[in-house]
N, C-alpha and C positions, 0 to 999 in steps of 0.2 A: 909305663902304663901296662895294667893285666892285662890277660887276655879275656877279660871278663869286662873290667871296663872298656877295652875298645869294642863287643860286641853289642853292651850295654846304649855306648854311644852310637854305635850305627842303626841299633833299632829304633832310636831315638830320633837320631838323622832323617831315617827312611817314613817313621810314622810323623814328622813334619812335614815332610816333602808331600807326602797322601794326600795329610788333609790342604795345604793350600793348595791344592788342586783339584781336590774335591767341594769344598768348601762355594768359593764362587759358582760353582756350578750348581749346585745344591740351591743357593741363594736364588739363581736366575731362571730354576726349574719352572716353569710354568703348567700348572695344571690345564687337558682341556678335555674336553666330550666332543663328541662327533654323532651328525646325524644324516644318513644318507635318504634321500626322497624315492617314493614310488616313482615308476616308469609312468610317462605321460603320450603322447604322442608322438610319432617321430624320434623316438628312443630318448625322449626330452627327461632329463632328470639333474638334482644337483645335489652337491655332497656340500656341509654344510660344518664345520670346527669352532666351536664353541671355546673362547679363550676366558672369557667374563662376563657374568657372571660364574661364579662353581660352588660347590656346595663344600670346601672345604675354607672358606674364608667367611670371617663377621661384616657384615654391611652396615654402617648405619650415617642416614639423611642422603648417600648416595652410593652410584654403584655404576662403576663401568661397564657400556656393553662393548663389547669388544668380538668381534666375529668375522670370519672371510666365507665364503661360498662360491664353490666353482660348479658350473652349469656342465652340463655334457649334452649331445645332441646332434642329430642327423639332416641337419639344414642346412642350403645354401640360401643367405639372403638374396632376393636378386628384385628390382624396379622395389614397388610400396612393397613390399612385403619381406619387412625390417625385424630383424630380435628385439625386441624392447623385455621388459620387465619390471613388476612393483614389488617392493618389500613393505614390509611392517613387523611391529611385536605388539605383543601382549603379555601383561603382567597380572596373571590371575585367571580372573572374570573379567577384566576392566577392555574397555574398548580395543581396538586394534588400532595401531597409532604408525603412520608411512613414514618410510626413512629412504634415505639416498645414501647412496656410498659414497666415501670418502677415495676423493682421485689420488691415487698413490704410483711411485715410480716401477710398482707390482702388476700395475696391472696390465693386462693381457685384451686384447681385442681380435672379435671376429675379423675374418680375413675382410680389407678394404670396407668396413664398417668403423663405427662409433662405438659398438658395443660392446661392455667390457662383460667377459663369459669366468672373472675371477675378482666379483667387488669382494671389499672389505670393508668394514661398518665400523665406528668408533665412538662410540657417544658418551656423556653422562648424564647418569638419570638421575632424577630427583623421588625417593624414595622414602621420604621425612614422614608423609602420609602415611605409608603403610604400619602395621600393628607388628609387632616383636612377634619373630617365629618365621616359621618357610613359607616363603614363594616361591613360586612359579613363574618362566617366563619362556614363551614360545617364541618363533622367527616365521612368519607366513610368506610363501615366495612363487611369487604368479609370475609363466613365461609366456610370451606373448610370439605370433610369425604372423605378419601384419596384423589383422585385425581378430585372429585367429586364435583361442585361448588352447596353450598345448599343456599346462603343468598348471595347476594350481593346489600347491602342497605345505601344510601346517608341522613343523617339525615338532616333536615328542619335543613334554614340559623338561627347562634346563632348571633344577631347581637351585635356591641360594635363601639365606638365613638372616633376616635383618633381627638389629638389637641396638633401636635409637637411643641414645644418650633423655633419659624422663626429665623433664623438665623442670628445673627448681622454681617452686612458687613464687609470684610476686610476696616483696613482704606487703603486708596490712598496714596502710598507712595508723598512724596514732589519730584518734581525732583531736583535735584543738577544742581548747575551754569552751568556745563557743557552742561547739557540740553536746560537748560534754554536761553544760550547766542548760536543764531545761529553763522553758517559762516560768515554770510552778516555784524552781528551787531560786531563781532571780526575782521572783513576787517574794518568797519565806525572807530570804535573804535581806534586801530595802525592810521590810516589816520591821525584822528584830533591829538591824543599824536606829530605824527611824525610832521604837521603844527604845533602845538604849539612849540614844538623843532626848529624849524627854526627860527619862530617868534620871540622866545623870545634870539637864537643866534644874528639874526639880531639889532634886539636892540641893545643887549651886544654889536655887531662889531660897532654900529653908535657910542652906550656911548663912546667906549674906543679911536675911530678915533678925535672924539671932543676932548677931553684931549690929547691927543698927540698934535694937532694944536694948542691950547692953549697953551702949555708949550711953542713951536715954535716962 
């Protein structure tokens, strides 16, 4: 072998090995956005990764939200006066609609509390309603020290691109004869049967009068 072909062959070798290693990874990239909240009270704020929706993917009838957020904050809960917090989104202008995180083997809890300070959100949405073209979709995230409101923070629109599948028309049923044939054309109709009926009696009576007289 040259030394032209085995160099040949090694670049060949080397630009295979690349890409299946590249490749996978490539596949599994995931796009995300990030949104960090204003400071609230008590240095109360949360950072917020945006996995799904993104504005580089088609949507259409649905669309995953897919999201984590971790809270930060200078609190020690202690007797009632507990972290709690509400979530919700909004798509558009449309209402603000409450979500609960999803319990995962991630998540993290305030010291000797219940409350996780790194939910993660997973849903899917039903999206068949909306009209072809960009939405918008927000994440609203209220943080609570007992009855205490310390953050209440609407994250910057994550936008994303629906393009529903149009609907193929019902076909048009045929109508049936019955439809089809009015009153008026079912009157014309009997009319001419019932003249030809006559018509063609009368003949018969003329034929059969003529051979009678004939025989005579």
């Amino acid at each position: 072998m040259s030394i032209w072909r085995k160099a040949i062959t090694l670049v060949l070798v080397t630009l295979f090995l690349t890409l299946a290693l590249l490749i996978p990874s490539m596949v599994n990239a995931q796009t995300t956005s990030s949104y960090v909240s204003p400071t609230g009270e008590m240095s109360t704020s949360y950072r917020l990764t945006m996995f799904s929706p993104d504005n580089q993917t088609i949507y259409n009838n649905t669309i995953p939200l897919n999201f984590s957020l971790e809270w930060t904050y200078d609190l020690i809960p202690v007797d009632d006066f507990k972290l709690t917090a509400d979530y919700a989104y909004r798509i558009d202008d449309n209402p603000l609609v409450s979500i609960v995180s999803n319990q995962s083997s991630n998540d993290r809890y305030a010291g000797g509390t219940n409350f996780v300070y790194n939910p993660s959100f997973s849903y899917l949405l039903n999206v068949s309603n909306l009209s072809n073209g960009n939405h918008s979709i927000v994440i609203k995230a209220s943080f609570y020290f007992g009855n205490n409101l310390f953050l209440d923070a609407t994250s910057t629109p994550f936008l994303f691109l629906v393009q529903n599948p149009t609907p193929t028309p019902s076909p048009t049923p045929s109508p049936s004869i019955g439809v089809l044939i009015s009153p008026l054309t079912i009157t014309i109709i009997v009319t001419v049967v019932v003249l030809v009926a006559v018509f063609v009696s009368l003949l018969f009576y003329r034929s059969h009068r003529k051979t009678t007289n004939l025989k005579h």
